[in-house]
N, C-alpha and C positions, 0 to 999 in steps of 0.2 A: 849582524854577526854577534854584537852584544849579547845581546835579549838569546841566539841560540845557546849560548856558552851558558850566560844562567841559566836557563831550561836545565841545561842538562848538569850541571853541577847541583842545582836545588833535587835532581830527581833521583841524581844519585845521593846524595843524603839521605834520603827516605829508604829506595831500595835496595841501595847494596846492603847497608846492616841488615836489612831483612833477606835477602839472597841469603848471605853468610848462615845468620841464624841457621837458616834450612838444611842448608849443606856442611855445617862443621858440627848440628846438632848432636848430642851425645846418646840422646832419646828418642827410640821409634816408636814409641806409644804415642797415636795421632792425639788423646787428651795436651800429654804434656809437647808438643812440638806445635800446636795449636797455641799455646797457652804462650811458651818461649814467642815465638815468631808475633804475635798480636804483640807483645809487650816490645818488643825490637822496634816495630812497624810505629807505634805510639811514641818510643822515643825519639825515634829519628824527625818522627813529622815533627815531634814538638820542638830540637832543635833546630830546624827551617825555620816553625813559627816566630822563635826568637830573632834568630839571623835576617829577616824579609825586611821587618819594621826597625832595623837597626841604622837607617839614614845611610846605605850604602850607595853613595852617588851614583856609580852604574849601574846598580841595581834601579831604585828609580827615574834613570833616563831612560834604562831600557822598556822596563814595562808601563811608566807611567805611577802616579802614585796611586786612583782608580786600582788597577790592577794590584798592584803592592799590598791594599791594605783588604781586597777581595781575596787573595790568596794567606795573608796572614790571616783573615776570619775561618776560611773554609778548610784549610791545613789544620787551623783549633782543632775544628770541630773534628778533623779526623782522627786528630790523637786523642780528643778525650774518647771519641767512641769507643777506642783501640784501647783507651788504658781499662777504659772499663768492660767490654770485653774480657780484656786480658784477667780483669780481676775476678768477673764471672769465672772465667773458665778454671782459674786455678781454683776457688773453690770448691766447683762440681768436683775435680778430680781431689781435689783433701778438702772437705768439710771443716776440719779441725781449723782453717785460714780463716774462718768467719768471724769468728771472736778476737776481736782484735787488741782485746786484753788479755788473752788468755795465748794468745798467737807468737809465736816464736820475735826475739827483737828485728827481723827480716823481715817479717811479713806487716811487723808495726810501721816503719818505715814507708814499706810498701802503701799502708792504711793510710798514712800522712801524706803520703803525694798524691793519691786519688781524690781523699777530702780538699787538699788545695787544688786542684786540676778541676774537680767539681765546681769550689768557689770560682775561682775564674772565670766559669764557663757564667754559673748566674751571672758574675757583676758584667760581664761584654754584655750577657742576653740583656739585663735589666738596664743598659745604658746608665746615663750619668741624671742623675734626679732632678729635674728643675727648679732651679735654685740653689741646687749644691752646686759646691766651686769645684770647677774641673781636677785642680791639681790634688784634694784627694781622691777624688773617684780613679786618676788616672796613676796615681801613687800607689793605693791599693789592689789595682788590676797589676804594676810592675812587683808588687812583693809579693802576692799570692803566686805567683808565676814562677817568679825568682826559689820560692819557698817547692814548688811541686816538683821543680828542673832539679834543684841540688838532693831533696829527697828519693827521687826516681834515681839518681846517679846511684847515690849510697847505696838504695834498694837494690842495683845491679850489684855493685863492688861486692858487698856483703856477700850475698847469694856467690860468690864466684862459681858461678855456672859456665857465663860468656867470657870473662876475664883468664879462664885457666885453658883456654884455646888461646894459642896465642895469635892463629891469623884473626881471629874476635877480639882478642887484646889491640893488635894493629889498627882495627878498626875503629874501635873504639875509642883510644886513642888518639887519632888521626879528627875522628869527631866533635870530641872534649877541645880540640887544641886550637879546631878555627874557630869552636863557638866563641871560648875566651878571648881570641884575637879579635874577634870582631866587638865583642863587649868592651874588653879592654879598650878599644879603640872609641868605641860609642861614648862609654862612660867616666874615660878615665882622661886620655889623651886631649880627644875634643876639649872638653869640659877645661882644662887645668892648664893645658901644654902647649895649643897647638896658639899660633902668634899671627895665622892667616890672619883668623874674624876677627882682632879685635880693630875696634873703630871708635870713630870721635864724632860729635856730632857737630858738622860742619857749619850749620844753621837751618831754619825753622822756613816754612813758606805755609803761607795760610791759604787753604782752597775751598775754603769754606766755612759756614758759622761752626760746627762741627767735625772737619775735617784738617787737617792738616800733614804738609810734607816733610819728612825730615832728609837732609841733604847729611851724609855718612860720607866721612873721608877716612882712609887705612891707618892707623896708629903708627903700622910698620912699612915705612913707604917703601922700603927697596923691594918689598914683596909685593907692590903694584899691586893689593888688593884681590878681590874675590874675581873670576873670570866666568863669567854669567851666557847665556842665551835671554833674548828677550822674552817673557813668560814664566820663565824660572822662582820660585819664591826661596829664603832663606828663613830659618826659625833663629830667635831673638832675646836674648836675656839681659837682663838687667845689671847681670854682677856673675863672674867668675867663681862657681862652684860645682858640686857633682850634684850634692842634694842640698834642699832649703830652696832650691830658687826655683823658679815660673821661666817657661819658656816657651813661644806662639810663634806659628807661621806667618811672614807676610811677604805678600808679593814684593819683587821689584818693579818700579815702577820704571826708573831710568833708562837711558840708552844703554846697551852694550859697547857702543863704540867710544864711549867716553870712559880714557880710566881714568883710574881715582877717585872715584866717584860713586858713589852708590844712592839711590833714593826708593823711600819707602812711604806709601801713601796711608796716614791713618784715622780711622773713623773714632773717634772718644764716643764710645758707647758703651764701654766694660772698662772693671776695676785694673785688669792689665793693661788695655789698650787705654786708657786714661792716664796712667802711669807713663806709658811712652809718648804719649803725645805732648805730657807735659816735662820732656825733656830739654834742657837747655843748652845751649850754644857752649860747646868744652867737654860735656856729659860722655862717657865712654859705655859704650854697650859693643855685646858678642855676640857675634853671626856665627850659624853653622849653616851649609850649605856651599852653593846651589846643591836644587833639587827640583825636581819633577823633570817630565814630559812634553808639558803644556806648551810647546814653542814650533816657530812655522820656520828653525833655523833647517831643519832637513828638506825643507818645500822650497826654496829659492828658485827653482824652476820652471814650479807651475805658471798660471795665467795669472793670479791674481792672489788675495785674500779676502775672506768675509769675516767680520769680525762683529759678533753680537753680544753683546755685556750689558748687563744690570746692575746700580748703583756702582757702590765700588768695584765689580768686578771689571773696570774699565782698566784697572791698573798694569795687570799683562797686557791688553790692548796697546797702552798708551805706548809701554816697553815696544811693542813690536813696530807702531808708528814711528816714535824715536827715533827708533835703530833705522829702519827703511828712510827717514827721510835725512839722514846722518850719514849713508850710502849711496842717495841721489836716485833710488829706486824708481821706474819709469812703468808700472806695470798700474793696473788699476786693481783697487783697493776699496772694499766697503764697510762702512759701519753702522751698524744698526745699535742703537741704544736706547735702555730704558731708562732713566732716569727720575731724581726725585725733580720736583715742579721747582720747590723753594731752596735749592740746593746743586744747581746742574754743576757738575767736575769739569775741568780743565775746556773749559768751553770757550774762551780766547783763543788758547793752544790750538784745538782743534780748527777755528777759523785759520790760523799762520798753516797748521798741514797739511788743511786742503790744498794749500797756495804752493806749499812745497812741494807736496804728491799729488796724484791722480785720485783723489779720495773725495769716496762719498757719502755721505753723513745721513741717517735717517734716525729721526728721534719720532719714538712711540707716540708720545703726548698720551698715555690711557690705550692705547691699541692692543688688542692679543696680535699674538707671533704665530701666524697660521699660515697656511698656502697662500691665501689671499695675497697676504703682507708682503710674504718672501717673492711672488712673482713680480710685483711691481720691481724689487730693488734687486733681484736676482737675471744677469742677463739669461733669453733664452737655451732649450738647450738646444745640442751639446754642448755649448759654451761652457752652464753653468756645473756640468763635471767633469769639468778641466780644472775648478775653483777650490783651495782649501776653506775649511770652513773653522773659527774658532769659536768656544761655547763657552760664555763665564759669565755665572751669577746662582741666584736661588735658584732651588727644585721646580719650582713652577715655570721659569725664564726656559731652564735648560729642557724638561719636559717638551713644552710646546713648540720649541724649537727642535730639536729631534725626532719629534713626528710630524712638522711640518715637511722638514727634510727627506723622511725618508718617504713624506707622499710625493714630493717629487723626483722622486727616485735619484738623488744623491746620491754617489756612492757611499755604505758606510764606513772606507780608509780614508776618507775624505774628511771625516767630520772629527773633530777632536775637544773635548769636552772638560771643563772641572765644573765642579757646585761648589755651593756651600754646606758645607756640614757632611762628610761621608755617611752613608745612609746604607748602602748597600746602590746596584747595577740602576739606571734610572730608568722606571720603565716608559715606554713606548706604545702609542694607540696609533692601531689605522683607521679606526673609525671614523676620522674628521673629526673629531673632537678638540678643541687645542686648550693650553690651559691658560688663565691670567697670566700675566705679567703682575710680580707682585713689586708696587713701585716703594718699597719700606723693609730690604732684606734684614735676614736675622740680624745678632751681636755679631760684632768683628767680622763683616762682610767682606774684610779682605782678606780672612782666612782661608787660605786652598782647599783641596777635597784633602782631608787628610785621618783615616780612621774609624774605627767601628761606629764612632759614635760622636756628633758634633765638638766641634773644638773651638766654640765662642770664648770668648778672654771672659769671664763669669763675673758676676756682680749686680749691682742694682745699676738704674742708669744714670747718668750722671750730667750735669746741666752742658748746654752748648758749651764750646770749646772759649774761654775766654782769659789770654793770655797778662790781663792785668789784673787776673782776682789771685791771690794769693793762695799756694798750693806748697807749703812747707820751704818754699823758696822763692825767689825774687820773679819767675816768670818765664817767660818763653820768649828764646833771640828772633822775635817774630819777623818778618819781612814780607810787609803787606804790597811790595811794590815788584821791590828788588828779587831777582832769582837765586841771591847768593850776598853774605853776610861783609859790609862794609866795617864793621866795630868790633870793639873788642879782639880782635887779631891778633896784636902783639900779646894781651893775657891771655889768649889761647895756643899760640904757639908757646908762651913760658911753661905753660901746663902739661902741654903732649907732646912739644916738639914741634915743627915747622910743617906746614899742611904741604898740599901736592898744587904745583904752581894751576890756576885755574884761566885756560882762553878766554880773551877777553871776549869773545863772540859766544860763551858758552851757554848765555843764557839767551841772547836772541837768535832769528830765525831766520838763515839765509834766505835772500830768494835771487832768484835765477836768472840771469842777466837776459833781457831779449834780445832775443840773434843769436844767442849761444848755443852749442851744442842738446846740452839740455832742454831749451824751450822746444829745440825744432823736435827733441827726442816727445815732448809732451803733447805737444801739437799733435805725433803721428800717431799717439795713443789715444788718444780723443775722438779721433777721425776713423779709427777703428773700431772705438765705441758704439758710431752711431746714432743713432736714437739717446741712450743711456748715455746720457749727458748729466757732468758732476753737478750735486747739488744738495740743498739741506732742507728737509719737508720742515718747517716751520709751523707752530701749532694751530695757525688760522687753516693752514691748509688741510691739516691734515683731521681736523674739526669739519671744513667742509666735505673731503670727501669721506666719514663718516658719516653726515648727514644725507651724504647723495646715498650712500648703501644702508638705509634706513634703520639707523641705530645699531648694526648687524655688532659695530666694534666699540661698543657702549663702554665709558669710563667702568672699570673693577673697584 
């Protein structure tokens, strides 16, 4: 119902001001009613454009971020057709518009929204340079934009062509007033006001030489925190402001069922995400969010889950294991992972979830993700579409796993997908073809799909994660054992106020008493299995049956 409501709100933003145009037009000469209505049609799109990418939560729950930022690309590109269009047209029908020194101060205006609407267009088309830091590439795409939107306003005001209608006034209006609401709300409230996201950093959990998790508790406890789906990511700042400061997406990694509580898993491979990793025990940072799509909380009913992740894209995986085994979930469950050799994540964890769930674990070892693969760990069909299917990691992971899928004819409502680095639609071969698994994803691989153009935390790279070299400050409240921070306590409650009481069982792993309801419930889902019996392909094994299929799945 969501997702219909904005359809139809985004599409009337485009075409009623262009309807109107038509029909309260002053002028029946088809040059200038051609000329008005492109220029109508170009604004409107371009206010969508803004409004889409404006982190409007039901916006992208409904459509996904995928979708979100495929329609903020391709809505651009209709407006700039349209403005430029519009500016053709007007001056076939007055020549004298050309010179835009010589051109009336309307039409100069005019000339300044087309050349920033221009600009914009190259810096999307031209992506972000490698090497250059994101946050001006993505600074100068918001002011060029900012700069074409308020001079196209003027360019109409001026002209009062449309403004001295007053159902075009109403319109008009009516258009100006959600875009501010929504900016305002983007760039002013979030940023400054709102008291949700802000958090404390509850303590530090090491998951690797390079990795690490940070455990976030609410600043403002009576607000019980952010209310998440497992899959969900939140974007992340360092420090309260509108401009000056850097803000990145990152997964949740936590339970949903746990409040108070918030965790986010990160790779120190960039000058941002190095900066947050090396945050300590007390350190306050602000969340905006949830956001995305990416979540199997609408599926609760189906058969099962499949869940395929690459390096860190295991972090919504782990979210959704969490949460399932937090709920006592009875269904079976699978996970395929690629992983790095010298660095496997949450790999204990995952032993206790097997034990908790019905879950079964298949690690690549070097394998491509092709039909081959997916039928060993996919039960037969029709079973296997009855199966949700989750998709996170690089282009290459998601690639060959969505052509493996849809050779086996998978349904594709079934399948639901993020990469890293928005790129545009990911394409798909039926050829048989599959592609590597690449076991070394880009910068900040925990960053969502989010955008025209990759959103790695930018920099040079920076040495393994190592919490007792000095980093402008004393170090990181590390917790190489423990789930959750025994020290320091009382000076961090002096600091922020009293944290959110923590279960003592929060960090370990029930398991299920035999005889109990529960075990007889696992039992009967096992026995339903079959054949497909839980288990974890270990890399001796899964070496030798590369060798029996004569190198066909040969280390990349």
């Amino acid at each position: 119902m969501t997702t219909i409501a904005w359809t139809g709100i985004l599409a009337a933003m485009t075409a009623v001001p262009f309807a109107l145009s038509a029909w309260r037009g002053h002028s029946t000469a088809p040059g200038a009613m051609l000329s008005v209505g492109l220029g109508v049609l170009g604004l409107g799109a371009l206010v969508v454009v803004v409004v889409v990418p404006s982190r409007i939560r039901t916006l992208t729950r409904a459509f996904g971020v995928d979708r979100v930022m495929g329609l903020h690309r391709w809505l651009g590109m209709l407006a700039l057709a349209a403005v430029v269009a519009h500016a053709a047209v007007a001056i076939w029908n007055h020549p004298e518009l050309g010179d835009p020194i010589t051109a009336r101060t309307t039409a100069k205006v005019g000339w300044g929204s087309l050349v920033a609407l221009l600009a914009v267009g190259g810096v999307a088309a031209g992506g972000r340079r490698p090497g250059a830091r994101y946050e001006l590439w993505a600074r100068l795409h918001v002011a060029l934009a900012a700069a074409g939107l308020v001079l196209a306003a003027l360019h109409v005001i001026w002209l009062n062509h449309l403004v001295a209608d007053p159902v075009m006034r109403v319109c008009l209006v009516v258009l100006a007033g959600a875009l501010l609401l929504v900016l305002v709300h983007r760039w002013v409230w979030r940023p400054l006001f709102s008291r949700q996201g802000a958090y404390v950093v509850y303590g530090v959990r090491r998951e690797g030489p390079s990795v690490a998790t940070l455990v976030l508790a609410p600043v403002h406890l009576r607000r019980g925190g952010l209310r998440f789906d497992p899959g969900q990511f939140v974007w992340l700042r360092l420090r309260r402001a509108v401009v000056g400061t850097e803000e990145h997406p990152f997964t949740i990694a936590s339970s949903a069922n746990v409040p108070g509580r918030l965790e986010i898993t990160v790779r120190d491979q960039g000058d941002f995400s190095h900066r947050v990793a090396a945050l300590r025990q007390g350190d306050k940072v602000w969340l905006d969010g949830p956001h995305g799509s990416f979540t199997a909380e609408n599926h609760g009913g189906r058969a099962g889950l499949v869940l395929v992740a690459g390096g860190v894209g295991i972090t919504p995986m782990m979210s959704m294991l969490r949460t399932l085994a937090e709920r006592g979930d009875v269904r079976r469950h699978r996970l395929v992972l690629a992983e790095r050799g010298s660095e496997p994540l949450f790999a204990s964890e995952l032993e206790v979830l097997r034990r908790r769930l019905d879950l079964e674990v298949t690690r690549l070892a070097g394998r491509r993700i092709d039909v081959a693969l997916l039928s060993e760990v996919l039960p037969p069909s029709p079973e296997r579409e009855h199966l949700d299917y989750f998709v996170c990691g690089p282009a290459s992971l998601a690639t060959g796993t969505l052509a493996a899928l849809e050779q086996l004819a998978v349904p594709a409502s079934r399948v639901h997908c993020e990469q890293f680095g928005w790129s545009g639609p990911l394409p798909t071969t039926t050829s048989g073809a599959s592609a590597p698994v690449d076991p070394a994803p880009p910068k900040d691989p925990h960053v969502p799909t989010l955008g025209p153009a990759a959103h790695p935390a930018v920099g040079g790279r920076r040495p393994a994660l190592d919490p007792a070299r000095p980093r402008g400050g004393t170090g990181l409240g590390v917790l190489p054992e423990e789930r959750h921070p025994d020290e320091r306590l009382d000076e961090l409650a002096a600091r922020t106020g009293p944290l959110p009481a923590v279960p003592s069982d929060l960090g370990r792993h029930r398991s299920v008493a035999p005889g109990g309801p529960g075990d007889e419930q696992r039992r009967d889902g096992r026995r339903r299995g079959g054949h497909h019996d839980r288990r974890v392909r270990d890399d001796e094994r899964v070496s030798h049956a590369r060798r029996r299929r004569g190198g066909r799945h040969a280390q990349v």
